[in-house]
N, C-alpha and C positions, 0 to 999 in steps of 0.2 A: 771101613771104619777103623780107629785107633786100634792097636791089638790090648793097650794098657785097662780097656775098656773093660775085659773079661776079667780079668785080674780084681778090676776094683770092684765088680759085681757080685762076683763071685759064683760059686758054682749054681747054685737054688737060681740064681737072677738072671744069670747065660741062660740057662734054660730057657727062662720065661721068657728071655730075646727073642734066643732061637723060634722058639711057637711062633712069636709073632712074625718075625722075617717069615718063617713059611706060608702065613695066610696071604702077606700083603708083599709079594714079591716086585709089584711095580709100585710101587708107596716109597714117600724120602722117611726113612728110619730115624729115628733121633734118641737120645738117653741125653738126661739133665742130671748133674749131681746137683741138687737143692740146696745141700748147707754149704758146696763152694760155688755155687752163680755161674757151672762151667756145663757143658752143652761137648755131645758129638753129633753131628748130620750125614748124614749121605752126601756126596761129593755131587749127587744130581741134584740136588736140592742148591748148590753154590752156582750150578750150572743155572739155575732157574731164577731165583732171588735173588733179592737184594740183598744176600750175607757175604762178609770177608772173606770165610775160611770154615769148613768142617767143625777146627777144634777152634770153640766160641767160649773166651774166656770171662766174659761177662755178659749173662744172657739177659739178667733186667734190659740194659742195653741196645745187645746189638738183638735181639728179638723184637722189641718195641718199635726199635726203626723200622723194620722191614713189616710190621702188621700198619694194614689199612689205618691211617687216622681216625676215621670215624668209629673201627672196631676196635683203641686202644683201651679205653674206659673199660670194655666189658670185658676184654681178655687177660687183663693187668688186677682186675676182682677177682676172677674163676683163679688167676695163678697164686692169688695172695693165698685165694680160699686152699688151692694145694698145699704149698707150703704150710700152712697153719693146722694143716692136719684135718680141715673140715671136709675136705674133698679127696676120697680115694679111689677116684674114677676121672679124666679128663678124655670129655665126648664136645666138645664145641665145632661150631663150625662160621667161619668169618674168613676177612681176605688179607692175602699176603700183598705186597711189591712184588711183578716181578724185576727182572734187568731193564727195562723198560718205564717204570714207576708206573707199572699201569697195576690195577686190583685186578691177584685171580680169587676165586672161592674154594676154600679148603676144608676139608671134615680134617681132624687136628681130634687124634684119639691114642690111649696112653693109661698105661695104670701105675699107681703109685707103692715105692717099697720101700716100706719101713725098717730103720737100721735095728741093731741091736738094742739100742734103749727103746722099742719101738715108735723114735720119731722121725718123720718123710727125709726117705733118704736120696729115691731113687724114682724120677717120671721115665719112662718108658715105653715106646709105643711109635705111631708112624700118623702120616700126614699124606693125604694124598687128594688131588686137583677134582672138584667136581662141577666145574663150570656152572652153566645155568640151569642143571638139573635141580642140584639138592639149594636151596635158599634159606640160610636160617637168619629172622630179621635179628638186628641186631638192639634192640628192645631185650626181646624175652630171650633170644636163644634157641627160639623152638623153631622147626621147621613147619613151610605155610602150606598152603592149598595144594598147588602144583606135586607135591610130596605125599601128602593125606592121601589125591587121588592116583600121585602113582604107586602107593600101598596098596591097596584096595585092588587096582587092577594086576597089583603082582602076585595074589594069592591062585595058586596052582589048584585046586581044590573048590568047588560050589562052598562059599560059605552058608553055613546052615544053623548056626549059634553065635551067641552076643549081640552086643548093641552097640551105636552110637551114640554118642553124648553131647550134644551141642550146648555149649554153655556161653552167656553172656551175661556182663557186668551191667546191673539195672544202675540207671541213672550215670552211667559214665560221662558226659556227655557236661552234666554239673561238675564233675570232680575237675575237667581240665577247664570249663568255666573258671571256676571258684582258688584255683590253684594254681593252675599255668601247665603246659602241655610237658614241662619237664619231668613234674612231680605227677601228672598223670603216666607217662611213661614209665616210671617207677613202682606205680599201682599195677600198672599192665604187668609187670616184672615181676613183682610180689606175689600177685594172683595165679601165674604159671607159676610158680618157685612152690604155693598152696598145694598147687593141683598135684607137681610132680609128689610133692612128699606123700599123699595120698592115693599112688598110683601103685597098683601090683602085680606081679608078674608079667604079661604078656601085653598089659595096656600100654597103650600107643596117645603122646598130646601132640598136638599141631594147633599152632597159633593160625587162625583164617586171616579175618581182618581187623582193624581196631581192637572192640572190646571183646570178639567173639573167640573162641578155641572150640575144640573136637577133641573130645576120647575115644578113640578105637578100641576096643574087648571084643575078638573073638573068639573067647573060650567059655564064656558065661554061659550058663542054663536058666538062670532065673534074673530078671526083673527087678528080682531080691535084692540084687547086685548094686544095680545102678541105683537104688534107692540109699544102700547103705553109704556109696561112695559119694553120690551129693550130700548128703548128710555130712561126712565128713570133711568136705570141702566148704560147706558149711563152718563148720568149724574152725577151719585153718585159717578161713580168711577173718571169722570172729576174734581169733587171734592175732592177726597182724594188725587190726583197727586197735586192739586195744593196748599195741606196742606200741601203736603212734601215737596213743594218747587222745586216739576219740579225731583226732585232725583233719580225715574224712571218714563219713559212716556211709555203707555202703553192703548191700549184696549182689546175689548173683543166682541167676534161673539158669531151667535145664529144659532143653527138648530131649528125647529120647525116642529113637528109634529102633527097630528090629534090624541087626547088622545082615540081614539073610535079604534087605532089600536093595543091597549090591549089584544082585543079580540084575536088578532093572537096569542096571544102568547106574553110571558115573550123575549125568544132568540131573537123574529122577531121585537118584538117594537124597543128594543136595538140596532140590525142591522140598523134599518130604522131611529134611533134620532142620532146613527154615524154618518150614512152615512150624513144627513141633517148638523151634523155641519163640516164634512170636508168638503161638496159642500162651506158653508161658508165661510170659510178663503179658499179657493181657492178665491173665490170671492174680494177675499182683504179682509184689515183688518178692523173691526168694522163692519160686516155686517150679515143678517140678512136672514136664506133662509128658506122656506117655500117648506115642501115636496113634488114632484110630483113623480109622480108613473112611467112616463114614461123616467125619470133623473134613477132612480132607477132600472128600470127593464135594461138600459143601463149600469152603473156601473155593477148588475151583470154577462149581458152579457160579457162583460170586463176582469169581473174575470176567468171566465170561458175558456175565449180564450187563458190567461196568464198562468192558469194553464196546459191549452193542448201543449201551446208552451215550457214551461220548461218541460214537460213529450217527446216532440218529441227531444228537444236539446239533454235530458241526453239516449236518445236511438238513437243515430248518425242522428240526422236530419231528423228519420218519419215525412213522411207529407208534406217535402220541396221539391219543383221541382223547376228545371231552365228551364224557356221559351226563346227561343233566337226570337229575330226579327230581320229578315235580314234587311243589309244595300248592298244597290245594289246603282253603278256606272250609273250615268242620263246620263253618255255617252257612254258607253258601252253596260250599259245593264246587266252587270254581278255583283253576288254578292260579295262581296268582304269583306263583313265582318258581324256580327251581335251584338246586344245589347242583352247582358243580361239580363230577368228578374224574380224575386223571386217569388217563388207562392207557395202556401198552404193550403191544405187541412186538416181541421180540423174532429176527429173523436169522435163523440158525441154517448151515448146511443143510439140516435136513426138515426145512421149510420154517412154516411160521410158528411160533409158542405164545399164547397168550400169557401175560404173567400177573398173578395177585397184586394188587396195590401194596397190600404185607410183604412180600417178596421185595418189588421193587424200587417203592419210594424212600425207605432205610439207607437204600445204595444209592439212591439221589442224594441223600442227605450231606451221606458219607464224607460224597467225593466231591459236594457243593454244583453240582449239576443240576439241584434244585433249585438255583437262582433261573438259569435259561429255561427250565422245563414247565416253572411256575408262572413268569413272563409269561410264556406258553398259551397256559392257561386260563391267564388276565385278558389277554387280548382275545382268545378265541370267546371266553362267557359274556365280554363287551359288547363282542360283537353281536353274539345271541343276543343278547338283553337287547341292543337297538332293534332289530330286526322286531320282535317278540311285540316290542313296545307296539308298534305300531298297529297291535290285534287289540293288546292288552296292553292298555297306560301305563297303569299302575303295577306291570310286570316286573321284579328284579330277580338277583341272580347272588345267590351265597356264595364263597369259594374259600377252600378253607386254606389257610396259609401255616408253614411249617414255622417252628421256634429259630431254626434256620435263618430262614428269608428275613425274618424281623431281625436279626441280631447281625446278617450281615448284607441283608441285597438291597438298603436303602427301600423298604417297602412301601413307603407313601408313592415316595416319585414311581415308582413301578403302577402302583393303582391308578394314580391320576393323569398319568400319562395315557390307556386305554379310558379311561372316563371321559378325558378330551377330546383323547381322538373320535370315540364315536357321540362326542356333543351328551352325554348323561349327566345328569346330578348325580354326583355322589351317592346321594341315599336311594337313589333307584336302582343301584346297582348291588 
């Protein structure tokens, strides 16, 4: 590097060189003067990119050329934001040219030094290749899954305090509706920009997917925590809507989990800070749930019934029986007709489980499995009721049909289709 370099730094700011060269001895080093647009690099960094020369006498420039097009927009805002004095930290990560004009991925870190009249005098710091380990989208800035989880499993030590945060934008989904995916992109930005201001000591964001992010804290003892910090996120985003003038209105839910259930595992923490933010926005919007175990072990129950019900549907109704209850004449004495009703035995590894009609027709409902399973049992009480008839004429047959079936399984034609096929009138049925 220049030797003129130390000179203009001077001695406070060599220092703070020096520290840095010693941490990142394979890193391309670089120092920006700000108020002249002049730039020094490492001579490996000319070797790698697509730059002229070391001493880069206009860096808007020849910097801009050499960053990724797609990551120009957002690199060319974080540098204004330098310069302008808002930003005294530069931590970004996006992709360069190399000699080749192919994108590599770069963490691009630097701290800024204020001249004598205290305005940015001096970026500082180093650059160094992180292929397709570290990914920070180029939206927010923030780094995604793949990174969240190789955090988590870099911690040396059984974590045993803090939580996760899962948080997600209710109604996002309207906003790039109603807006267009650019201006949602923007909101996505905004709301990480929320979060980070909000964020203290040792907390950790990571953008997942779309609308959703992750807060990492493992230093927390209490609960208290994550309560106060959504709250305040809360907040921050109540003020960015009302800098826009109200132009979309919008919040944002939290699952929350105990960061100590790391230890299960990578797939199972993920499972369980899901589940905690969909419990969430069930919950309504802008709110706030706290993981129990026994909410949890109920959802998978849940699953598990849904998936036995769609494996009996697509194998002609294993599993489905019709119970009839007789209806007998208070004056006669004689039966005269019965009610239909659905039952179902579910078969699990460790044999068969009978299951409540409470239990399991909700999950017919759910997942519209009640159109096949009611069919079901049209055609099986038709059949009864023929058969019946022929002891007792005047025999019929109830069956009760969900708000479901009528609003979406076409329910006439489902009725009189078993009415015909076993030759009944309608009203005997």
């Amino acid at each position: 590097m220049n030797k003129d370099v130390y000179g203009i730094l001077g001695d406070l700011t060599a220092e703070i060189l020096l520290e840095i060269i010693a941490e990142c001895m394979d890193d391309y080093l670089y120092v920006i003067d700000l108020q002249n647009n002049k730039m020094e690099i490492s001579q490996s960094a000319l070797d790698r990119f697509m730059i002229s020369e070391t001493h880069v006498r206009n860096v808007k420039q020849e910097i801009m050329s050499v960053v990724y097009k797609e990551d120009r927009t957002m690199f060319a805002k974080h540098m204004q934001a330098v310069m302008d004095g808002k930003e005294k930290v530069h931590d970004i990560h996006y992709r360069w040219l190399d000699k080749n004009g192919l994108p590599v991925w770069v963490n691009c870190r630097g701290v800024v030094i204020d001249d004598e009249d205290g305005k940015p005098g001096y970026l500082v710091g180093c650059l160094n290749e992180t292929g397709n380990q570290r990914r920070a989208d180029n939206v927010t800035g923030l780094l995604g899954g793949m990174e969240f989880c190789a955090y988590l499993r870099s911690q040396k030590k059984p974590v045993t305090t803090g939580f996760l945060m899962h948080i997600g934008i209710d109604d996002f989904a309207t906003v790039n509706e109603t807006h267009g995916s650019n201006y949602g992109d923007y909101v996505l930005k905004s709301v990480a920009d929320c979060m980070k201001e909000c964020l203290s000591g040792n907390q950790r964001l990571y953008h997942l997917v779309a609308d959703q992010y992750v807060i990492v804290d493992l230093d927390s003892t209490s609960m208290d925590d994550a309560i106060q910090l959504k709250k305040k996120i809360g907040e921050k985003i109540d003020e960015f809507i009302i800098s826009e003038k109200y132009e979309v209105v919008f919040s944002a839910s939290a699952g929350v989990i105990d960061a100590s259930t790391v230890a299960e595992g990578y797939e199972e923490c993920r499972k369980k800070f899901e589940f905690s933010l969909k419990k969430a926005k069930r919950m309504g919007k802008n709110n706030i749930y706290f993981y129990r175990q026994e909410d949890y072990e109920k959802f998978q129950r849940n699953g598990r019934i849904i998936s036995a019900l769609r494996n009996s549907i697509a194998n002609g109704c294993e599993g489905f029986e019709v119970y009839y209850q007789p209806i007998v004449d208070c004056v006669s004495g004689r039966v005269i007709g019965a009610e239909a009703l659905m039952r179902y035995t579910m078969v699990t590894e460790e044999g068969k489980e009978w299951l409540s009609p409470v239990e399991f027709i909700p999950l017919l409902e759910k997942t519209g499995l009640i159109i096949p399973a009611g069919r079901f049992v049209l055609n099986e009480a038709a059949k009864m009721c023929r058969e019946i008839q022929q002891y007792i004429p005047e025999f019929s047959v109830n069956v009760n049909i969900s708000c479901y079936q009528i609003e979406h399984g076409k329910i006439a034609d489902k009725i009189l289709t078993p009415v015909r096929d076993n030759r009944l009138m309608p009203e005997e049925v």
